[in-house]
C-alpha positions in Angstrom: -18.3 31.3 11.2 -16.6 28.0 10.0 -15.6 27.6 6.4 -17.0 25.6 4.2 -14.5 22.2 4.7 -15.5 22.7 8.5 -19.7 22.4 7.4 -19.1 19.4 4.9 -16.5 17.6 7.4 -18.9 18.0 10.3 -21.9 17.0 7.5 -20.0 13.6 6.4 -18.9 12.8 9.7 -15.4 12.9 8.4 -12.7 14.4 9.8 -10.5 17.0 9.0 -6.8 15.8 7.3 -3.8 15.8 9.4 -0.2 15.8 8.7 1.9 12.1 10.1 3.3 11.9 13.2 6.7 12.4 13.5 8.8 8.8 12.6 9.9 7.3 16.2 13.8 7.3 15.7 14.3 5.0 19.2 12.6 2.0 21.1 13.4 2.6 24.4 16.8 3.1 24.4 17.7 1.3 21.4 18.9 3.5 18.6 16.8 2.2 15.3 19.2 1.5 12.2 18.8 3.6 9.1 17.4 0.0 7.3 14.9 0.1 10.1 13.9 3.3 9.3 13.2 3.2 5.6 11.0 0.8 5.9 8.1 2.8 8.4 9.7 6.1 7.4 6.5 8.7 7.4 4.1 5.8 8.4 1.2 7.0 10.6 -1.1 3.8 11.6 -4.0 6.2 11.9 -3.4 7.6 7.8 -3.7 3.3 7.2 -6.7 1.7 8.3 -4.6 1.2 11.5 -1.8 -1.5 10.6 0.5 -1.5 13.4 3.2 -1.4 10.8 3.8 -0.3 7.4 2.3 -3.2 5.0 4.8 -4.2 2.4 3.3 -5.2 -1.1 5.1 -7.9 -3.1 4.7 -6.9 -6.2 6.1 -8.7 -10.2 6.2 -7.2 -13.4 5.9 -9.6 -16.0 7.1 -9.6 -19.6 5.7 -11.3 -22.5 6.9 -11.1 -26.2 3.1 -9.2 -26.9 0.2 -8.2 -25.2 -1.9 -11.3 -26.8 1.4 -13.8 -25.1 0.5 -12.0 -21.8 -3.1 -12.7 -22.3 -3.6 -16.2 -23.3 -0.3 -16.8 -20.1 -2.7 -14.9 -17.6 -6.0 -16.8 -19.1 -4.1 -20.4 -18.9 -3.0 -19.6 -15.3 -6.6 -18.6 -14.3 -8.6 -21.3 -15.8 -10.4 -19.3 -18.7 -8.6 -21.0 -21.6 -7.9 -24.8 -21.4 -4.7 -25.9 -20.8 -2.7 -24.3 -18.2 0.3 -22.0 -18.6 3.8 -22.7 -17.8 5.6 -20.3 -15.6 5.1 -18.5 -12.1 3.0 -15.8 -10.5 
């Protein structure tokens, strides 16, 4: 009798979760670096819409004196208040 994850998998169409694969440590006989490692360690195109490799999201944190500096920067830099904003994003 299959449980009830089994039913609602095979209702959705979804399928079950899996663990990764295994991270490749080699190309052919090269011997990958531990830099080239980090970056696609535990990676599994199949767990990620299928990207061939890992994507890599450049990401800023910004600081502002207050929250209402922050918000008239990002409004200026957008359009939504006249004027502009100096400064980069």
């Amino acid at each position: 009798m299959p449980s009830q994850n089994e039913n609602e998998n095979e209702i959705s169409g979804t399928l079950a979760p899996r663990p990764p694969r295994p991270s490749t440590t080699t190309i052919g006989n090269h011997k990958l670096k531990p830099s080239t490692l980090m970056m696609g360690y535990g990676f599994d195109p199949e767990l990620s819409e299928g990207s061939l490799k890992p994507p890599i999201f450049l990401t800023s944190t910004f600081v502002f004196e207050s929250a209402a500096a922050g918000k008239r920067f990002f409004e200026g830099v957008t359009g939504k208040r006249p004027g502009g904003a100096e400064g980069l994003i």
